[in-house]
C-alpha positions in Angstrom: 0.0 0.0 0.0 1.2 3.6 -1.2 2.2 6.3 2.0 -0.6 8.4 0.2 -3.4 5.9 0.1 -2.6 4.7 4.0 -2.5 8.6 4.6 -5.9 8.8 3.0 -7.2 6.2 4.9 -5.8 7.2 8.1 -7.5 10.9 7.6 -11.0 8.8 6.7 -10.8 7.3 9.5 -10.1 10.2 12.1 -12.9 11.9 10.3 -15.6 9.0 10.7 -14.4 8.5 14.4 -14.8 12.7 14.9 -18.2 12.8 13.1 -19.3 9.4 15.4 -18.5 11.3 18.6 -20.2 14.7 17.4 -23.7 12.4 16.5 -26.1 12.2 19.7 -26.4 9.0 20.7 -29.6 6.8 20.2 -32.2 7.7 22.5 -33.9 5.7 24.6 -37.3 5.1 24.6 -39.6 7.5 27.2 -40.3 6.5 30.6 -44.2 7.4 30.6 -46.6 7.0 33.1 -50.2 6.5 32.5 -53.2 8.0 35.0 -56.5 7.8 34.3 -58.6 4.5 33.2 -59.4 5.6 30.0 -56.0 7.5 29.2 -54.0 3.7 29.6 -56.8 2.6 27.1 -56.0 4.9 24.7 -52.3 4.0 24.8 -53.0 0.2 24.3 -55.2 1.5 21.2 -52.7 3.4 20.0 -50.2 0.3 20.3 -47.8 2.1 22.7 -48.3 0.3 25.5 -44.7 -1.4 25.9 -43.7 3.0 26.7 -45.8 2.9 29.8 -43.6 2.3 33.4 -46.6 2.6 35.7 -50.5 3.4 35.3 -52.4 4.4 38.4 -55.2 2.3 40.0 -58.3 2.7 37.6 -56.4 1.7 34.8 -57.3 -1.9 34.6 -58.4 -2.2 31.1 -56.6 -4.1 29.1 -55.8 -6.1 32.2 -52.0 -6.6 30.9 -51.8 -3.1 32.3 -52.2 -4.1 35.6 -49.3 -6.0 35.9 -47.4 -2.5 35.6 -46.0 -0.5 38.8 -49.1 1.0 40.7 -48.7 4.9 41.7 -51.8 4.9 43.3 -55.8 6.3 42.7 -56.0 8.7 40.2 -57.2 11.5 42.7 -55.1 11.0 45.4 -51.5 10.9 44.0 -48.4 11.7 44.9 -45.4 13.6 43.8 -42.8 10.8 45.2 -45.2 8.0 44.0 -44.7 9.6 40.2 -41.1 10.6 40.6 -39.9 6.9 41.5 -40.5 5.5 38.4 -38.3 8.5 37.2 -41.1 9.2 33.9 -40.0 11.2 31.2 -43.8 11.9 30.5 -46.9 11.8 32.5 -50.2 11.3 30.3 -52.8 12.5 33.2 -56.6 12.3 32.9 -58.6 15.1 33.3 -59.4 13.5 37.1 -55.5 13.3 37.7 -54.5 15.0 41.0 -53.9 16.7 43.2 -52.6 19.0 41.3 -50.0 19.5 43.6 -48.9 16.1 43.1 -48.3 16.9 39.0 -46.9 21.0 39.6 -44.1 19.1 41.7 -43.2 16.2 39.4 -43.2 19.2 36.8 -41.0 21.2 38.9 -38.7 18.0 39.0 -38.3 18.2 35.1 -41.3 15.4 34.1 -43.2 17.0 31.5 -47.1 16.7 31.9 -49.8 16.6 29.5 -52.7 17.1 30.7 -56.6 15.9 29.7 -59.7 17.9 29.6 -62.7 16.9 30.9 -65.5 16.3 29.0 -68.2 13.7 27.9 -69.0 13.3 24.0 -67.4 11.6 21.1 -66.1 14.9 20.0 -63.8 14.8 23.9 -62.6 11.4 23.0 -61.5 12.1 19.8 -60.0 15.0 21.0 -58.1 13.0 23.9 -57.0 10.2 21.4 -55.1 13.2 19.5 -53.3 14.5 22.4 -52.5 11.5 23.6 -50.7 10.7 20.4 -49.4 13.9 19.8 -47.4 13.0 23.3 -46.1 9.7 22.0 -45.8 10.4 18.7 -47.9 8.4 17.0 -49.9 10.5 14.7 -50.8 7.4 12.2 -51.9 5.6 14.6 -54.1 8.5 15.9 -55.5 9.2 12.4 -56.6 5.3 11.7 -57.6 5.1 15.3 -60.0 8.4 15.4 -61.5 7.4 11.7 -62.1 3.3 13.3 -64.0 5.4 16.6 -66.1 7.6 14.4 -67.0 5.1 12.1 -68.5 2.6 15.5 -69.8 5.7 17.8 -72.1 6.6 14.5 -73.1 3.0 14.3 -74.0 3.4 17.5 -75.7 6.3 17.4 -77.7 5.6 14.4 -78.8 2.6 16.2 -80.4 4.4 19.1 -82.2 7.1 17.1 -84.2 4.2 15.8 -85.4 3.2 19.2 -88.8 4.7 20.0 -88.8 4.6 23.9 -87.6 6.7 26.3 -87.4 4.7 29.8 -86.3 6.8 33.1 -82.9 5.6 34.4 -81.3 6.6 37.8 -78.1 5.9 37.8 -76.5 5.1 41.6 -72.6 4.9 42.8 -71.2 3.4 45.5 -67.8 5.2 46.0 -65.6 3.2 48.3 -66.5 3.5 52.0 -68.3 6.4 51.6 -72.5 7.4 50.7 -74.6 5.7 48.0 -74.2 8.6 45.2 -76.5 9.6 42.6 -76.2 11.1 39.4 -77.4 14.5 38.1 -76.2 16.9 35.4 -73.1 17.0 33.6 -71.9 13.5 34.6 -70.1 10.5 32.1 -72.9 8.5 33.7 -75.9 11.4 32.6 -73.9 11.7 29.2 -74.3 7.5 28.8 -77.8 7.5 29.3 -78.1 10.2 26.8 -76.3 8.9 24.7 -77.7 4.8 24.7 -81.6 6.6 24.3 -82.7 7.1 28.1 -83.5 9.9 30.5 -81.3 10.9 33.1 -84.6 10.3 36.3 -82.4 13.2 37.9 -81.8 16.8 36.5 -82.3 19.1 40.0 -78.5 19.5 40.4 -75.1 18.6 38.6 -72.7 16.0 39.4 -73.4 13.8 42.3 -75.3 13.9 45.7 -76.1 11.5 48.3 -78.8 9.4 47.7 -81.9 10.0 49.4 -84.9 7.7 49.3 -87.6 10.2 49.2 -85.9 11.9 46.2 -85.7 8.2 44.2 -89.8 8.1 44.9 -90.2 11.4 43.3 -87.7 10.4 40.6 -90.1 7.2 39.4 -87.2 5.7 37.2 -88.2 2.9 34.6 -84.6 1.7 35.3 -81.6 1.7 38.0 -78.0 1.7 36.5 -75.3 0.6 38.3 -71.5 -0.1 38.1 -70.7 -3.9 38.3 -68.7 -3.1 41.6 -71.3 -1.1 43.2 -73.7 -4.4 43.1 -70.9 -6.7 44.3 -70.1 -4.3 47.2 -74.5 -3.8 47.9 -74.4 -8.2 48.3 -76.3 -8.1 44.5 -79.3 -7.5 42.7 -81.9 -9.2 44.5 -81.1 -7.7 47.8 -80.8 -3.8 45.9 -84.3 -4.4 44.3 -85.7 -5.3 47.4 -84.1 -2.5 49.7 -86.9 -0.4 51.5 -85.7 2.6 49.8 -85.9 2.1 46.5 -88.7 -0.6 46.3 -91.1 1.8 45.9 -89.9 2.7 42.3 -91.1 1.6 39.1 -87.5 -0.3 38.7 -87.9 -1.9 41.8 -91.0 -3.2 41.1 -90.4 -4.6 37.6 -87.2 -6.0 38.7 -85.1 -3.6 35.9 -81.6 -3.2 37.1 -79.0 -2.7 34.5 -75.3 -2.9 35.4 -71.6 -2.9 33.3 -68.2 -2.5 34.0 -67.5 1.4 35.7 -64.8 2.0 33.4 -66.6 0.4 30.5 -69.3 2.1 31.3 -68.3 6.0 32.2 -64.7 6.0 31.2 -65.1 8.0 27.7 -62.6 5.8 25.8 -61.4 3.9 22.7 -64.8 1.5 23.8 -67.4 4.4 23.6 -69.0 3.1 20.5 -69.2 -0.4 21.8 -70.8 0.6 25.4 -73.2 3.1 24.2 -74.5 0.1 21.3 -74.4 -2.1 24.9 -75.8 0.0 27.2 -78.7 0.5 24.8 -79.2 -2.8 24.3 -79.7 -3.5 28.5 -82.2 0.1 28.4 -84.1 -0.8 25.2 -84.5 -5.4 25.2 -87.1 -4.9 23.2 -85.0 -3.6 20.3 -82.9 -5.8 17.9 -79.7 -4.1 17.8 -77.2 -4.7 15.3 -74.0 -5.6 17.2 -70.5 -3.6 16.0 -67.2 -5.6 15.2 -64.4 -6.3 17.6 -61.8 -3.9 17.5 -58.1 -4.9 19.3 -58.7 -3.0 22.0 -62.0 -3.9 22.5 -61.4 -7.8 22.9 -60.7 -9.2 26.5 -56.5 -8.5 26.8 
């Protein structure tokens, strides 16, 4: 070999070694952390569920998500919880908080992105965006928004063809605490709406503890509950026959409707199919045409 052509080499070699070290390295993938039931959902539907590091405690749909670090309920959070899973992102529902908990995981240099609240398609559409905005899945976001149009209008052109209008209380049990019912501006008054019923309560917005008198007056056709609430009541015979509420129409006719809470009021990739099923439990005398499976809608 020539003195120039070593030369050469030698310089070509210095020069790829120089530009090697002056290239960032490869990146890791983000650390993210999930809070919020339907916010984890909407990461699994947008396939990016191997980026999450921890999810909080209502995120238990798909259920490979609860083998993930738990950093607690959604509400009650904490900034150490967050911070020792060292995230590079926290997705938090709109029900995320404190917000102490997020301005001082913030403070510590986690970037937050932050859900709005609200309770139509047009909110979940809108929350699938941001979502992916965040992880950078815009693709995804575009074939996922166009699959949850296409199934919430199936949906919803199914229930316009339904003819009655039955009364429906819905009625929480949250934790240890009062029997809760629902009034305005609620996921659970936006369901009802939504699978062709009447929300039996309108006097107020959000939720209240239940009173018996104020069920009588309400005369709903139907009660709604979470699954949980009728495991934690001892089940559906002994709710229909409580003194309180046998008095109602529901009571009497033995018309108790539950689902899944998070199926049920969580606003996410499933709205379509839980507005076609929640219809089908308010209107059984309908024949409903059922929607496809979807990935994220089959049991995970």
């Amino acid at each position: 070999m020539s003195l120039r052509n070593s030369r050469h080499q030698f310089f070509a070699s210095a020069l790829l070694a120089t530009v090697a070290l002056t290239l960032p390295a490869h990146a890791e993938e983000p650390r993210i952390v999930s809070v919020g039931g339907s916010t984890t959902e909407i990461v699994y539907a947008l396939s990016a569920g191997d980026t999450l590091v921890g999810v909080d405690s209502t995120s238990l749909y798909p259920s490979v998500a609860t083998d993930l670090p738990d950093i607690g309920y959604v509400r009650q959070l904490s900034a150490e919880g967050l911070l020792s899973l060292t995230p590079d992102l926290i997705l938090a529902g709109a029900e995320a908080g404190p917000p102490a908990a997020l301005q001082q995981s913030a403070s510590a240099g986690v970037e937050i992105v932050k859900l709005e609240e609200g309770f139509t398609p047009e909110d979940v559409y809108a929350h699938v965006a941001t979502v992916g905005a965040a992880l950078g899945r815009e693709d995804e976001v575009a074939e996922l928004v166009e699959t949850l149009k296409a199934d919430i209008g199936h949906a919803l052109g199914e229930v316009a063809a339904v003819s009655s209008k039955p009364r429906v209380l819905f009625m929480l049990q949250a934790g240890r605490g009062p029997m809760l019912v629902s009034g305005r501006h609620t996921a659970a008054d936006a369901m009802i709406e939504l699978a062709g019923g009447v929300n039996a309560v309108t006097e107020f917005d959000g939720y209240k503890p239940f009173s018996p008198e104020a069920a009588t007056v309400a005369a709903p056709d139907i009660i709604l509950m979470t699954d949980q609430t009728v495991e934690a009541l001892g089940g559906a015979e002994k709710i229909l026959t409580d003194a309180s509420l046998a008095p109602t129409p529901a009571a009497r006719n033995g018309r108790l409707v539950t689902m899944d809470a998070l199926y049920l009021a969580g606003f996410g990739p499933r709205l379509g199919h839980a507005i076609l099923d929640l219809a089908s439990k308010l209107h059984p005398e309908h024949d409903f045409t059922p929607l496809p499976e979807r990935p994220w809608t089959k049991a995970q």
